[in-house]
PLY file of the C-alpha trace (Angstrom):
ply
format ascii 1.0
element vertex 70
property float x
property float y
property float z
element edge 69
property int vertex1
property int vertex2
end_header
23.81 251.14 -6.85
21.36 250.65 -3.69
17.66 250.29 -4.37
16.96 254.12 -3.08
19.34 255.50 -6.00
17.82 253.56 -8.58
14.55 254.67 -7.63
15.81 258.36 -7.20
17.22 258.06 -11.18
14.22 256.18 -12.20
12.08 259.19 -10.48
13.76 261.70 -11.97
13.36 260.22 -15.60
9.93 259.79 -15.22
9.82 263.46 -14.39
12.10 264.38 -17.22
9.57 262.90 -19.44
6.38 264.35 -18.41
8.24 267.30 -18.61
9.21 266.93 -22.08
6.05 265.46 -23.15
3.64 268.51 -21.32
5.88 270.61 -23.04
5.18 269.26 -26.58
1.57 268.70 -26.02
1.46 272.62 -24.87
3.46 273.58 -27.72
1.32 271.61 -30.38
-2.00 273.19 -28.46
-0.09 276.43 -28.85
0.45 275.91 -32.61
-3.21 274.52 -32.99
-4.57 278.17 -31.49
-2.14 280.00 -33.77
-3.64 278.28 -36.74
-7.23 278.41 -35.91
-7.01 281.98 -35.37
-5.03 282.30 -38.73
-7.97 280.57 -40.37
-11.00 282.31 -38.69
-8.83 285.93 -39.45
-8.49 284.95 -43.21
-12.28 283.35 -43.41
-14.13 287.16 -42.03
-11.52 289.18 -44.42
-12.82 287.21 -47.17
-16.10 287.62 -46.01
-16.07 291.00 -45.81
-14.06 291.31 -49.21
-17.39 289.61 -50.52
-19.89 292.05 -48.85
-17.54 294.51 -50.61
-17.75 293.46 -54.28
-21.45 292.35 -54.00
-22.25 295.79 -52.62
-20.33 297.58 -55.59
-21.53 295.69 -58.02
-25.27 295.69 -56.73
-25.20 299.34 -57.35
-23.77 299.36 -60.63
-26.43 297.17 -61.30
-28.97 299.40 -60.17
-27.50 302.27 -61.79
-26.90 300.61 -64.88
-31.08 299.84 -64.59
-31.55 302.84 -63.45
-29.24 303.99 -66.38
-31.47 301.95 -69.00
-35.00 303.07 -67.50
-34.22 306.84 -68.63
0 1
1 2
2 3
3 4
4 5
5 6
6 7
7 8
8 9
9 10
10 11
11 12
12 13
13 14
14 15
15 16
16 17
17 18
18 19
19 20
20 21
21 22
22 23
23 24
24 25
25 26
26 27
27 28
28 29
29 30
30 31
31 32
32 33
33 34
34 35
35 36
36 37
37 38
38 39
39 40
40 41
41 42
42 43
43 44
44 45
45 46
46 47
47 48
48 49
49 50
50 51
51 52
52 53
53 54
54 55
55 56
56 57
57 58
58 59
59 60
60 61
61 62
62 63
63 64
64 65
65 66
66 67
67 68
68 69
């Protein structure tokens, strides 16, 4: 094998992996997004599942005062 070959293989491996490793770091960034989003999603339906109870039971509270009052 001549010195220009080796180089050619050992250029072509090094490209091979920085392939496969921009590949892996983009899919773990990929997966990263996914479950950020997954958590920020769940976090304002839970938040607005809160506003929901707190709002019904604030007014049975004030009816039920309201109620009591009469």
């Amino acid at each position: 094998m001549t010195q220009l070959a080796f180089n050619a293989v050992m250029q072509e491996t090094r490209d091979l992996m920085s392939y496969a490793w921009q590949t892996a770091n983009n899919d773990a960034e990929r997966a990263t997004q996914l479950a950020l989003g997954k958590l920020s999603a769940d976090a304002a339906a839970a938040s607005a599942k809160a506003k929901v109870s707190n709002g019904m039971w604030g007014a049975l509270g004030s009816f039920g005062a309201a109620f009591i009052r009469r």
